[in-house]
N, C-alpha and C positions, 0 to 999 in steps of 0.2 A: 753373385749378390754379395755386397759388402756385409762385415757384422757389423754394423748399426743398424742396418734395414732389417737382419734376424733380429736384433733386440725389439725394432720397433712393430715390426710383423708378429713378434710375440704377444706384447701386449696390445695389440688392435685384434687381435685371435683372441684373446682371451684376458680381458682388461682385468678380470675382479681376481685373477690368479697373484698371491703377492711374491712369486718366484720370480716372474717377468716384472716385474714393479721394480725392482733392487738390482744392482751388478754390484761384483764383487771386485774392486777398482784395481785389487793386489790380484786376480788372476791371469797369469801370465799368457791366455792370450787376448784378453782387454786390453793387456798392457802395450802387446806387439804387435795385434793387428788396428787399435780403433786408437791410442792413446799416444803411437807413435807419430800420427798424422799432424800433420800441421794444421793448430786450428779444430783441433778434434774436441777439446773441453769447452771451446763458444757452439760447437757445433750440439753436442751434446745442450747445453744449456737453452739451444733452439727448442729441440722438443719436449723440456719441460723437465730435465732433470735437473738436481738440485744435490748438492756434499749435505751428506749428515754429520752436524757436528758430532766429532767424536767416533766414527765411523770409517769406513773402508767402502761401503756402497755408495748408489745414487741412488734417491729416490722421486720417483717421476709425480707431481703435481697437477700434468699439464689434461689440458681436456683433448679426447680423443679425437676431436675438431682439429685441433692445431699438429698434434701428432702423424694424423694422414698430410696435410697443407703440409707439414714440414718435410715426411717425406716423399712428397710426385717432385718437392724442390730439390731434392740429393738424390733425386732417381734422374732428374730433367738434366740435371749436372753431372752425371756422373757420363751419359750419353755423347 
């Protein structure tokens, strides 16, 4: 399993948690497994995250609708 799918399995597990809501953009392995990817900040911005001005996180917007559709899409691709 990639860590985007842990992020996103996190909060579809337990949406109302605000630990899963936020990543923290400077830890070093966001940095080197999800950040190094090509295409990983549009891909993130798929499911609904969004830069807090002023900030180091993401935090997610998107409705849990779009968050599953987003990802059977990066699980169907990853196959």
């Amino acid at each position: 399993m990639v860590t985007i799918d842990k992020y996103i399995l996190n909060i579809l597990s337990d949406p109302s948690e605000p630990k899963y809501r936020s990543i923290n953009t400077t830890n070093k392995a966001f940095q080197d497994k999800v950040m190094k990817a090509f295409g990983a900040a549009e891909l993130m911005h798929c499911f609904g995250f969004n830069t807090v001005a002023g900030s180091t996180a993401l935090r997610t917007e998107a409705s849990l609708d779009v968050m599953q559709e987003a990802l059977l899409v990066l699980d169907e691709a990853m196959e």
